[in-house]
C-alpha positions as CSV (number, residue, x, y, z in Angstrom):
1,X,62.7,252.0,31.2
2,X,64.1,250.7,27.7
3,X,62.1,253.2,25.9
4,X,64.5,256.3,27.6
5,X,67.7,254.4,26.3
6,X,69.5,255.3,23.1
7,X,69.6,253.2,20.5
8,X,73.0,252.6,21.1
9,X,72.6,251.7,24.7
10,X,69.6,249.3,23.9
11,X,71.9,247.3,22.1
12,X,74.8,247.5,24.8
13,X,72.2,246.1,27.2
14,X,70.7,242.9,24.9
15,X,74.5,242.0,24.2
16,X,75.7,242.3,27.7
17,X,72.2,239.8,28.1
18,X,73.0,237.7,25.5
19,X,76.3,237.5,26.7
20,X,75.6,236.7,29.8
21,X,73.3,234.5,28.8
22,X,75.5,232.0,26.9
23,X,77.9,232.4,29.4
24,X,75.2,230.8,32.1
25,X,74.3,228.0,29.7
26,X,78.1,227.3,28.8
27,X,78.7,227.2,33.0
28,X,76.2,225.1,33.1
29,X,76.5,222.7,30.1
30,X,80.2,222.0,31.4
31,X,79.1,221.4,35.0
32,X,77.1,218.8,33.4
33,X,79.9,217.4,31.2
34,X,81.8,217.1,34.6
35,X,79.4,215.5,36.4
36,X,78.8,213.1,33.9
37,X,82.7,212.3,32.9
38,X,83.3,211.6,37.4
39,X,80.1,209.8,37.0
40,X,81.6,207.4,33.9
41,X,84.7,207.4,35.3
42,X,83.3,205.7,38.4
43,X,81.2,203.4,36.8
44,X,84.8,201.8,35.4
45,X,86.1,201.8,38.8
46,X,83.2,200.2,40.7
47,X,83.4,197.2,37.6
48,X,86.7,197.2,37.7
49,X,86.0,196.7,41.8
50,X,83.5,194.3,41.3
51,X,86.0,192.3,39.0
52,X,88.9,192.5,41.9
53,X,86.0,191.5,44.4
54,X,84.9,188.1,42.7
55,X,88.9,187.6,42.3
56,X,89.6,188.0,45.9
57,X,86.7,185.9,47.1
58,X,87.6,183.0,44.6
59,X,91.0,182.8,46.3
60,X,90.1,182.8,49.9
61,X,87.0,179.9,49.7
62,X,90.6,178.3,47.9
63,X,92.6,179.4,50.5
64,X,89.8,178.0,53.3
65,X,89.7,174.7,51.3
66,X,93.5,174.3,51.7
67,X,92.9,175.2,55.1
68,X,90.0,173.2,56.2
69,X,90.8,170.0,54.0
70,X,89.9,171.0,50.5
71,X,86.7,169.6,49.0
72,X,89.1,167.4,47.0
73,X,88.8,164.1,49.5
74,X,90.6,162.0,47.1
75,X,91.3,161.4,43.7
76,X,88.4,159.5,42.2
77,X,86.5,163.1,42.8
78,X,88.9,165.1,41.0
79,X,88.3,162.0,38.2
80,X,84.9,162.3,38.6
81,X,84.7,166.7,38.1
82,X,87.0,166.5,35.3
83,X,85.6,164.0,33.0
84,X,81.6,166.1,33.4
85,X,84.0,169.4,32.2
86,X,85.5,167.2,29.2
87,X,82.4,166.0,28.5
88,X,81.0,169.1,28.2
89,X,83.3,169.9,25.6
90,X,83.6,167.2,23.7
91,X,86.9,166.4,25.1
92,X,86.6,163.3,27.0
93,X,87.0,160.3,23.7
94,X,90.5,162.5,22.9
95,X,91.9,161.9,25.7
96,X,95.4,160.1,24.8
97,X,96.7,159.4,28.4
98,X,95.7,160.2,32.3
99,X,97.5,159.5,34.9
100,X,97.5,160.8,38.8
101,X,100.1,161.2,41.6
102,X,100.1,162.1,44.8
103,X,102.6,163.8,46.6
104,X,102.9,165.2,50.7
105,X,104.4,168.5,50.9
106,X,105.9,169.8,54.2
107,X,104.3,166.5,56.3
108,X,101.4,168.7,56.0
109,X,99.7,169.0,52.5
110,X,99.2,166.2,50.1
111,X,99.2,167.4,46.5
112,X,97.7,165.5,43.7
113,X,98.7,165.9,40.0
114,X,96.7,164.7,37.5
115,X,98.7,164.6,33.7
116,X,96.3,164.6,31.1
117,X,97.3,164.3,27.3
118,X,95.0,164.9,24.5
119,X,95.2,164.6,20.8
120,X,93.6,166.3,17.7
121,X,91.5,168.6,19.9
122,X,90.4,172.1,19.1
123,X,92.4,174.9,21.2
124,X,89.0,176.8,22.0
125,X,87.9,173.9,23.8
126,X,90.4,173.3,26.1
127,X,90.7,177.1,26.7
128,X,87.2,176.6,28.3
129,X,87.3,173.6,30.0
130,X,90.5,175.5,31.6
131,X,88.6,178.6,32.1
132,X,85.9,176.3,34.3
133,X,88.6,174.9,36.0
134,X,90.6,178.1,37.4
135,X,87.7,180.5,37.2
136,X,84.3,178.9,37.6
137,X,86.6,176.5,40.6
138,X,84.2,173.8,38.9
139,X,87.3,171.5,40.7
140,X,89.3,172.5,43.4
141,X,92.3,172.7,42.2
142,X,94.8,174.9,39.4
143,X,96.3,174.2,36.2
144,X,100.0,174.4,36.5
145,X,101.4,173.2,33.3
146,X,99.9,173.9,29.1
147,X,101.7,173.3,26.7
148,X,100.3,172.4,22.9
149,X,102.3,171.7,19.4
150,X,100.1,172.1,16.7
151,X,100.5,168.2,14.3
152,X,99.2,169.0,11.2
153,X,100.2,171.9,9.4
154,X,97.0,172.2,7.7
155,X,94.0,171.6,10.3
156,X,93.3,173.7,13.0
157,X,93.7,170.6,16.0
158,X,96.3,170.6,18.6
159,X,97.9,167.8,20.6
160,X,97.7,169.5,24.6
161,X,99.3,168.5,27.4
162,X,97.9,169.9,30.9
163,X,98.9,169.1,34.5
164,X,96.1,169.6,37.2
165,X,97.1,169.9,41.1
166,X,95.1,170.4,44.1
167,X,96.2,170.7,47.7
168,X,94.9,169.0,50.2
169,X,95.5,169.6,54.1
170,X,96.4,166.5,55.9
171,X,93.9,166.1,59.0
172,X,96.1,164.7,62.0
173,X,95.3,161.9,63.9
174,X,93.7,160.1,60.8
């Protein structure tokens, strides 16, 4: 059958191939590029999910410890959870001042504050002793006061000041 055609016709018919040829693969290279871009796209929202998940969960066991009584019985085990966190970072023999009070809220919670004041201590390591406090809940409880000043011009040590509260639901009939 392509022996009858002209020359010129022969070459109509392989461009109009070609052509339609490269069209296909372009059709099909950006059906590709689309799945792959909803695909990426998400990816990033199920992370982004995941992150909003772990959030959420976090704030209702903290919300059910409120609730329930906290697993905060008294100070001494807020003491106790805090010091193993300085510890770990090398935090517990700066420690200036700490000092605890208690306070009832609404007849119905009792909130306890714990001030602690350290000196010459590197920022980084009270980021992450903060970090295991609000996001690890390695103690039950929130920071609700930082504040830092920065001594000597020269070194890289701050004096910190942080305030530690936890709420505790006062069980009736105690």
């Amino acid at each position: 059958m392509i022996d009858r055609l002209s020359d010129r016709e022969r070459i109509m018919l392989f461009a109009s191939v070609a052509f339609v040829s490269l069209l296909g693969i372009f059709v099909i290279f950006s059906l590709f590029a689309d799945m792959r871009n909803a695909l990426t796209e998400e990816i990033y929202e199920t992370r982004s999910q995941a992150t909003q998940l772990d959030r959420i969960v976090r704030e209702f066991n903290y919300l059910r410890s409120l609730q329930s009584g906290g697993s905060e019985e008294d100070v001494s085990v807020m003491y106790s959870k805090l010091d193993q966190i300085m510890v770990r970072y090398n935090l517990k023999d700066k420690v200036q001042t700490m000092k605890d009070s208690n306070t009832v809220i609404r007849k119905d919670y009792n909130k306890i504050t714990i001030d602690i004041s350290f000196r010459s201590v590197l920022l980084q390591d009270v980021i992450k002793m903060i970090y295991d406090i609000e996001k690890n809940k390695q103690v039950q409880a929130k920071v609700d006061y930082l504040s830092f000043r920065k001594p000597f011009a020269e070194k890289e040590v701050y004096d910190v000041n942080i305030r530690v509260s936890s709420y505790n639901r006062i069980v009736k009939g105690k």
